[in-house]
GUTORKE-589516 format. One line per 2 residues: number of its first residue (from 1); their letters; for each residue x, y, z of C-alpha. Coordinates in nm, 4 decimals. Example, Ala and Ser with C-alpha at 12.3 -4.5 7.8 and 13.67 -1.06 7.14 Angstrom:
! residues 2
1 = as = 1.2300/-0.4500/0.7800; 1.3670/-0.1060/0.7140
END
This chain:
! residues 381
1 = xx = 16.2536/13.6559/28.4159; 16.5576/13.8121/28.5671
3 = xx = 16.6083/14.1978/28.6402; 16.8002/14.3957/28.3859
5 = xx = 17.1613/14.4822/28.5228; 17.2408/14.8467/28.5561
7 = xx = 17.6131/14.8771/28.3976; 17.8388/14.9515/28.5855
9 = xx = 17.9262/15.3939/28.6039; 18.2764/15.3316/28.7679
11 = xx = 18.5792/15.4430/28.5243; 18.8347/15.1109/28.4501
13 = xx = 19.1905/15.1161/28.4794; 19.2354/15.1880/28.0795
15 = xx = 18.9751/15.4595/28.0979; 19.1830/15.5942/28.3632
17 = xx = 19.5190/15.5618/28.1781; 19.3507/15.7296/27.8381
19 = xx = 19.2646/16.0278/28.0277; 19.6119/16.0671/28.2294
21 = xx = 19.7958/16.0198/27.8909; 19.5876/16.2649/27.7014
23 = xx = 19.5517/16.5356/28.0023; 19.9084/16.5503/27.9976
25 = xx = 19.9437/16.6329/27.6299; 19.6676/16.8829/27.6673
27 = xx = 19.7983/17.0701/27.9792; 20.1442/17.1118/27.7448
29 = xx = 19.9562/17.1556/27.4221; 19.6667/17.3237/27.4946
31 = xx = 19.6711/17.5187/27.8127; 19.3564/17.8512/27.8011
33 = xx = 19.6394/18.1041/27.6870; 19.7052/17.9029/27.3584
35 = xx = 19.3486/17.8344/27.3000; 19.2768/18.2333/27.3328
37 = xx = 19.5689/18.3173/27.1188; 19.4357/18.0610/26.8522
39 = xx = 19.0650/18.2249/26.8271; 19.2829/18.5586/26.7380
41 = xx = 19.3744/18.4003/26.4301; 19.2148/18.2659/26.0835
43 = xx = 19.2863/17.9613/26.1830; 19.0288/17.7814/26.4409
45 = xx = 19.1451/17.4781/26.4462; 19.5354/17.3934/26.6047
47 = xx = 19.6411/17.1189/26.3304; 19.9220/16.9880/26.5101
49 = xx = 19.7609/16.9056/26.8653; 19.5040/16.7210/26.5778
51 = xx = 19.7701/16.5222/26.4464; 19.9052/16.4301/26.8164
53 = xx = 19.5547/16.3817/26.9279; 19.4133/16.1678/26.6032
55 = xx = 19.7692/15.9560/26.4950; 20.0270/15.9775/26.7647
57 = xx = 19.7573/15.9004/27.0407; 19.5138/15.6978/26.8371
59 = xx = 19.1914/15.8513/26.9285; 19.0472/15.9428/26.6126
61 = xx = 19.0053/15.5326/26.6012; 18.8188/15.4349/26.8705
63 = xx = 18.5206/15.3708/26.7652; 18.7186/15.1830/26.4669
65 = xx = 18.7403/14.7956/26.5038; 19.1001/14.6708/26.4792
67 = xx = 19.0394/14.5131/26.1065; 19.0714/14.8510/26.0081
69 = xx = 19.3684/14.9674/26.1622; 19.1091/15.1561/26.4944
71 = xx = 19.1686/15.0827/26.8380; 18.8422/14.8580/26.8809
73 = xx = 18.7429/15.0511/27.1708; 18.3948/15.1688/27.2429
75 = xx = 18.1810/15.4357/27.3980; 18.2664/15.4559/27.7166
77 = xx = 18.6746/15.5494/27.6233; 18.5333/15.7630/27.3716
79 = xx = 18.3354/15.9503/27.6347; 18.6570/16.0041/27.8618
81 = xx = 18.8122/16.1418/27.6142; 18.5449/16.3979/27.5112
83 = xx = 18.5419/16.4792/27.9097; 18.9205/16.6079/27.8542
85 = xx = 18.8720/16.7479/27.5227; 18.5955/16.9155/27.7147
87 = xx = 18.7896/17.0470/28.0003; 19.0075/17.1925/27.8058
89 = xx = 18.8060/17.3311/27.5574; 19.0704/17.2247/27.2526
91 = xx = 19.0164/17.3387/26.9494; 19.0040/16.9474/26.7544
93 = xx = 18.7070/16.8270/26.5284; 18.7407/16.4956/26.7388
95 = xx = 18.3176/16.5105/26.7984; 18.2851/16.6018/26.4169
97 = xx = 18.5169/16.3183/26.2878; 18.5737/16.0667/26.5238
99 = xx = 18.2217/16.0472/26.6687; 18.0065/16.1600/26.4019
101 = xx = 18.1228/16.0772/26.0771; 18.2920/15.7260/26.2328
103 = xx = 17.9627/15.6316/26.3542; 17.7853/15.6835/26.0993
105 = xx = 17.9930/15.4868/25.8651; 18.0341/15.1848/26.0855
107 = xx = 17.6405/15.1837/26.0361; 17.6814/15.1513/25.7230
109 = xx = 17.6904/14.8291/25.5081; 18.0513/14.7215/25.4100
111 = xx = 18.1765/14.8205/25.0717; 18.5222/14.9629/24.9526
113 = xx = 18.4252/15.3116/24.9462; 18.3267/15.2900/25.3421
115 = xx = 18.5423/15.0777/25.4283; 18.8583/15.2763/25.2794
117 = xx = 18.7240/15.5756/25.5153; 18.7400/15.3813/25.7954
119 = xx = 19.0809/15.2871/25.7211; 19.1774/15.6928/25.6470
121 = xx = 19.0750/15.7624/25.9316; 19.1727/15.4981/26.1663
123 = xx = 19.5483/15.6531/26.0227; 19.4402/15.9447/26.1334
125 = xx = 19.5546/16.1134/25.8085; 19.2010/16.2252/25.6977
127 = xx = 18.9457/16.4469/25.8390; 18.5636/16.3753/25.8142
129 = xx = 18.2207/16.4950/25.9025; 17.8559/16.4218/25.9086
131 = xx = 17.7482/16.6481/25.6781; 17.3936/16.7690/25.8978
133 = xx = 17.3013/17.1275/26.0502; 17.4796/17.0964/26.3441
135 = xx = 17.1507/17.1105/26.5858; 16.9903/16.7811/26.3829
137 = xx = 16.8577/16.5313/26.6594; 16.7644/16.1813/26.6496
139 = xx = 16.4094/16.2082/26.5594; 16.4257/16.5460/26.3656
141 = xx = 16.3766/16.2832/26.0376; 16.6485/16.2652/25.6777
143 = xx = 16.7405/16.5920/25.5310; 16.5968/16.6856/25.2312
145 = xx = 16.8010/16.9647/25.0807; 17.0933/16.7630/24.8951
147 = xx = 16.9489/16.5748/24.5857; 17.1886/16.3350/24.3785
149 = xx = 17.0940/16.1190/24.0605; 17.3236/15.8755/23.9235
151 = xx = 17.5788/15.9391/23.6826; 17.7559/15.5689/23.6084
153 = xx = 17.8271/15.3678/23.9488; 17.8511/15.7183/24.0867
155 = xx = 17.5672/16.0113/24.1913; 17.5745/16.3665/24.1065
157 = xx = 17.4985/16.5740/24.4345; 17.3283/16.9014/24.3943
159 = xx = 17.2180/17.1790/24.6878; 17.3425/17.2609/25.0104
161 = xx = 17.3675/17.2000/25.3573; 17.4450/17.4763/25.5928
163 = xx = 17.5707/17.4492/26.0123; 17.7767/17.1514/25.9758
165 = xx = 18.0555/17.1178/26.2156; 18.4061/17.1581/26.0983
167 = xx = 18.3286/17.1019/25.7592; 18.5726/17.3969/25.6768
169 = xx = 18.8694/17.0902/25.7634; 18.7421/16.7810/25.6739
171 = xx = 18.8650/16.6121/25.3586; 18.5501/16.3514/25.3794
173 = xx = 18.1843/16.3941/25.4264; 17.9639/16.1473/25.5156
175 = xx = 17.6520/16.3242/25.3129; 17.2997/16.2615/25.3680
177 = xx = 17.1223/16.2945/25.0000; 16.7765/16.2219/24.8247
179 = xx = 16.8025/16.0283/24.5155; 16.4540/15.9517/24.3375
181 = xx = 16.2867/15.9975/24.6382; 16.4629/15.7615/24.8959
183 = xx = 16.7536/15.8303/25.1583; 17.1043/15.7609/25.0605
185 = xx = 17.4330/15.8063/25.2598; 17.6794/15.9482/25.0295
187 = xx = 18.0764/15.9786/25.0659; 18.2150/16.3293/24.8909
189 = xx = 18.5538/16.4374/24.8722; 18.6217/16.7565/25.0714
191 = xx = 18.7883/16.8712/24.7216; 18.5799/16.7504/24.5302
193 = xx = 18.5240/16.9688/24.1733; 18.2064/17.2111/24.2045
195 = xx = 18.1717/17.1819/24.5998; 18.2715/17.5176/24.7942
197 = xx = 18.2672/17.5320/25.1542; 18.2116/17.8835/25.3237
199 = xx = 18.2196/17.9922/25.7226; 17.8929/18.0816/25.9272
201 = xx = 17.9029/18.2740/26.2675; 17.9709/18.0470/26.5411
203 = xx = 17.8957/18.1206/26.8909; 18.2236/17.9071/26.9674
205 = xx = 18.4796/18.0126/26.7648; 18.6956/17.6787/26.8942
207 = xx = 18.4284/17.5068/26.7222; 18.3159/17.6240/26.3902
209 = xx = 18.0728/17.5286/26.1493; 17.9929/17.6486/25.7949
211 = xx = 17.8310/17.5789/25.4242; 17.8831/17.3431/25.1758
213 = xx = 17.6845/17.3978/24.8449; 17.7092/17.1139/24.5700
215 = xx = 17.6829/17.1580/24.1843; 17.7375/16.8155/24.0371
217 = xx = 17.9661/16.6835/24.2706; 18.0417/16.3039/24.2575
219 = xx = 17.9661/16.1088/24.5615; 17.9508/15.7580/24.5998
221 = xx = 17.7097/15.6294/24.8051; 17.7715/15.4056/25.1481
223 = xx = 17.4449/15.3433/25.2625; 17.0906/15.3031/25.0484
225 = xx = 16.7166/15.3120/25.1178; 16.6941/15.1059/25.4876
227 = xx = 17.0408/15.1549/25.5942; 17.0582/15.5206/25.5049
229 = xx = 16.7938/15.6797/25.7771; 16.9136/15.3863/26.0521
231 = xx = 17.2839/15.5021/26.0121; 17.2388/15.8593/26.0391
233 = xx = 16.9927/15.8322/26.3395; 17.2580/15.6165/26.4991
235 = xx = 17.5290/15.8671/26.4354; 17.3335/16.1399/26.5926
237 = xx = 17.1918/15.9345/26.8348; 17.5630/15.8613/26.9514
239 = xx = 17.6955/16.2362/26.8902; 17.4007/16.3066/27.1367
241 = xx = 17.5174/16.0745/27.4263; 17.8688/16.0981/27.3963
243 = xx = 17.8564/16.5140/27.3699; 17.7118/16.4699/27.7391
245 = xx = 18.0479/16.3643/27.8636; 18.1973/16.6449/27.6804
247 = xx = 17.9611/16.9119/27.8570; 18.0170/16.7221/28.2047
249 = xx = 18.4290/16.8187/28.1071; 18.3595/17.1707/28.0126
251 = xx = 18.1663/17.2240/28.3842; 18.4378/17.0007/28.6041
253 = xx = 18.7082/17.2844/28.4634; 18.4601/17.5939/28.5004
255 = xx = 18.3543/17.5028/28.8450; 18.7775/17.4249/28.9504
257 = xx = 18.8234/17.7675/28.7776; 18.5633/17.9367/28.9982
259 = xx = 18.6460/17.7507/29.3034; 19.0082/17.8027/29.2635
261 = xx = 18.9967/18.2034/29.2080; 18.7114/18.1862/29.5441
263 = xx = 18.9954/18.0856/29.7769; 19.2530/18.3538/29.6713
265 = xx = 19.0337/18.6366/29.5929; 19.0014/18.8438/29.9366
267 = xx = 18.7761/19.1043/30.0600; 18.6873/19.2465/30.3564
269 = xx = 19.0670/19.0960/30.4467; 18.9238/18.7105/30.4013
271 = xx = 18.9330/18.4879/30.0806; 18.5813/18.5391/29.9349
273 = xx = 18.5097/18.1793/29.9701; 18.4410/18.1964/30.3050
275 = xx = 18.1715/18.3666/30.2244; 17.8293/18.1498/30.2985
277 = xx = 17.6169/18.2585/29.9985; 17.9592/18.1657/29.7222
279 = xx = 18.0083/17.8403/29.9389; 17.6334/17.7274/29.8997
281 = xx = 17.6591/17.8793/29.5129; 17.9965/17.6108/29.5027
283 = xx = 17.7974/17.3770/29.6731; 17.5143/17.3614/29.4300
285 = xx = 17.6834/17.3366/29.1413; 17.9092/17.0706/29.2830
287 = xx = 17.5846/16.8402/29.3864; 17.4667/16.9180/29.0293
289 = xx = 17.8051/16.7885/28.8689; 17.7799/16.4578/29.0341
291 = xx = 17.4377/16.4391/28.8976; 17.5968/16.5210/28.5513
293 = xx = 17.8461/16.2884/28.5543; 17.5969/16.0001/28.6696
295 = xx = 17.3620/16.0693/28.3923; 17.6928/16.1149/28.0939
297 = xx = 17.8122/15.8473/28.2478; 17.5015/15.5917/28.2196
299 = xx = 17.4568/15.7143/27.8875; 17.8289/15.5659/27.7169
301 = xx = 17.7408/15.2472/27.9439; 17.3956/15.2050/27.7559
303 = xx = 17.5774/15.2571/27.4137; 17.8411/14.9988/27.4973
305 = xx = 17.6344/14.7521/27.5756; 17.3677/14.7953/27.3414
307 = xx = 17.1505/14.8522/27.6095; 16.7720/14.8843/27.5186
309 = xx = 16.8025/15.2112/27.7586; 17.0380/15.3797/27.5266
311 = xx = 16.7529/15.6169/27.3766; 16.6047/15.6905/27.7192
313 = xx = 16.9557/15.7648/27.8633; 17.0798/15.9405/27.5403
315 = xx = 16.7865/16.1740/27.6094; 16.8386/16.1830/27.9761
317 = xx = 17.1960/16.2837/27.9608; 17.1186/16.5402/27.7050
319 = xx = 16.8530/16.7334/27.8452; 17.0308/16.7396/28.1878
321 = xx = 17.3777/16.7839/28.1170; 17.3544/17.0693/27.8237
323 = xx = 17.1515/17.2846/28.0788; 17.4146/17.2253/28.3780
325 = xx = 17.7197/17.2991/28.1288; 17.5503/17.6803/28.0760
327 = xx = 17.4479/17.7167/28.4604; 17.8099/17.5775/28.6008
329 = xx = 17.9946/17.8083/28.3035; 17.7917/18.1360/28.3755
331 = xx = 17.8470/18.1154/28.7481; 18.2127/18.0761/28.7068
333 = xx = 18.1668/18.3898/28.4988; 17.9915/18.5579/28.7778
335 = xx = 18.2035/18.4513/29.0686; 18.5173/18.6104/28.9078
337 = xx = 18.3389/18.8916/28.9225; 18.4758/19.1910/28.6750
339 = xx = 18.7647/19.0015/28.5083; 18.5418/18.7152/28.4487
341 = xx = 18.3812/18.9228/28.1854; 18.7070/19.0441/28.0128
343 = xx = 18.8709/18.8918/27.7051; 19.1955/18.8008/27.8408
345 = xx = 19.0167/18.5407/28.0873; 18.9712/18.1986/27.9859
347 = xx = 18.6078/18.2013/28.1693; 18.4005/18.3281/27.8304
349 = xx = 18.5410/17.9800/27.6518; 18.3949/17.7711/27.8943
351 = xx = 18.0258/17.9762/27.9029; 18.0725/17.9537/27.4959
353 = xx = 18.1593/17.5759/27.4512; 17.8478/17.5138/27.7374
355 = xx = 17.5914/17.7282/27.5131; 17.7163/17.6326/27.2045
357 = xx = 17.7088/17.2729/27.2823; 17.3418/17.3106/27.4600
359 = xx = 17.2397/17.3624/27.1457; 17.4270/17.0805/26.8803
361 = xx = 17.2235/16.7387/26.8302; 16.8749/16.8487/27.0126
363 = xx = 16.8263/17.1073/27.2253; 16.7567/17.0306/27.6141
365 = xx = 16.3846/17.1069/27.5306; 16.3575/16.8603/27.2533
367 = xx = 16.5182/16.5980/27.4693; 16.3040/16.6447/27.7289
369 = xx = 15.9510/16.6154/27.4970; 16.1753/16.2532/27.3820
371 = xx = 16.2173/16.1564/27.6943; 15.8613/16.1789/27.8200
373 = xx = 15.7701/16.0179/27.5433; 15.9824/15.7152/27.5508
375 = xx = 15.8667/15.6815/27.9482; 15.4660/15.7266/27.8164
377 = xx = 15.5081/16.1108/28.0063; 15.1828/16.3573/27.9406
379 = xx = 15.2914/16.6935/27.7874; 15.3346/16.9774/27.9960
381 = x = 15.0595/17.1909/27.9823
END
């Protein structure tokens, strides 16, 4: 019997172009100063770097196979492009639509209602979401507080769901309900009649979530009994792996801020990062990023080659990288020392996306108690 090959963690040449093409329409797009003027404003989201970033580039389609007018790409692009999404903390429901909602519908069994979606948002003219709390993991088990019964080839959806990521902008949602007692997948309208949508507090204001209640709102279903609870795992189960590249972005830029403002701050009439105790801080953090980027990395591998290791490196990735997000972000709040606190510095986004973000799809503690026991680990006592 031969050894399992490890995939390989390198980055290909169209990995490489994807992220050179859309770095370059972030820097001009979405530099820190127009992502701190934007959380000023009632509107969270920037729609136009969404419709660069979903049609012009193609991205909100890479999950989708080419039948349906995606790219046919897989994880592994999709994960370079949450890296620079990530870096430069843009305010896009690409994790929400593209990665979420996509994923869960290509789990799905084919019918027109599904595959329509796909095709929407392969165009990138329509917005979707899984509609979950947005800190739902993979083994947290089908929500129970949507109920539908069926009214003709359709269901009626009644109740509410409350956290779910950018469902103040999506048009679709990808709806997990109960109908006579067994798990359904459900596709809703975003204006449909009866359904109101209303904000929550976010931690991240580049990254909202909110409410969505139901009151007889038609919904036609995508997935029954079976297929329902397989296809929503697998969608979170993806978000989960994927959001690890995401976090290793949002540390790469917080650790270049911090280094960068360490070598033309002075005291004491030196740059402060000649100082040994910030160079072994810079250190650290460094060592820990390549340790990030190993584990984010290995996770999109697994995924794209249906590796049986996907859960144990989706769990991995998540319960490492979420924690060294938060560490890498609050130390680049520390080392700019007073302005690093301040409103006009683009160091709170990074510490906001990190915490937020530790805690979407699992948090780092719930990973962990996965992890150990997918490798047959004893509980910490």
């Amino acid at each position: 019997m031969s050894e399992p090959t490890i995939p390989s963690l390198l980055y290909g040449e169209i990995e490489e172009e994807l992220r050179a093409t859309l770095r370059e329409l972030l820097r001009d797009r979405c530099g820190w100063h127009d992502v701190l003027a934007r959380i000023d404003t009632d509107e969270a989201y920037d729609e136009g770097l969404w419709k660069a970033v979903a049609a012009e580039l193609g991205l909100a389609g890479l999950l989708i196979p080419e039948e349906f007018g995606g790219a046919g790409a897989g994880p592994r692009e999709v994960a370079v492009a949450l890296e620079e999404l990530g870096r430069a903390v843009a305010p896009v429901p690409f994790l929400a639509s593209a990665v979420l909602a996509t994923s869960a519908l290509l789990a799905c069994p084919a019918g027109a209602a599904r595959d329509a979606a796909l095709r929407a948002l392969a165009e990138g003219t329509r917005t979707a979401t899984l509609a979950v709390t947005a800190t739902t993991w993979p083994e947290a088990g089908f929500p129970l507080s949507v109920t539908g019964a069926w009214d003709g080839e359709e269901l009626s959806l009644t109740g509410a769901m409350t956290g779910v990521l950018a469902v103040d902008r999506a048009e679709l949602l990808v709806l997990p309900v109960i109908v006579s007692g067994e798990p359904h997948l459900a596709l809703v309208a975003g204006d449909a009649a009866n359904l109101s949508r209303g904000a929550v507090t976010s931690l991240d204001a580049t990254r909202p979530v909110g409410q969505v209640t139901l009151d007889q709102v038609r919904g036609r279903v995508v997935a029954g009994p079976g297929h329902a609870e397989r296809a929503l795992g697998h969608a979170v189960r993806y978000g989960a792996a994927l959001l690890a590249s995401e976090q290793l972005g949002v540390a790469e830029q917080a650790l270049a801020k911090a280094v960068g403002y360490l070598k033309v701050r002075h005291q004491f009439g030196r740059p402060i990062g000649s100082f040994q105790a910030l160079r072994h801080r810079a250190a650290d953090l460094w060592s820990d990023l390549a340790s990030a980027r190993a584990a984010a990395r290995y996770a999109a591998a697994c995924l794209a080659e249906d590796s049986p290791d996907a859960a144990v490196a989706t769990a991995l990735a998540q319960a490492y990288c979420s924690e060294v997000a938060v560490r890498t972000a609050e130390e680049c709040v520390q080392m700019h020392g007073g302005i690093g606190f301040t409103w006009e510095h683009p160091a709170h986004l990074y510490l906001k996306r990190a915490m937020s973000s530790a805690l979407l799809l699992g948090t780092a503690d719930r990973h962990r108690a996965t992890l150990g026991a997918l490798v047959d680990l004893p509980p910490a006592i």
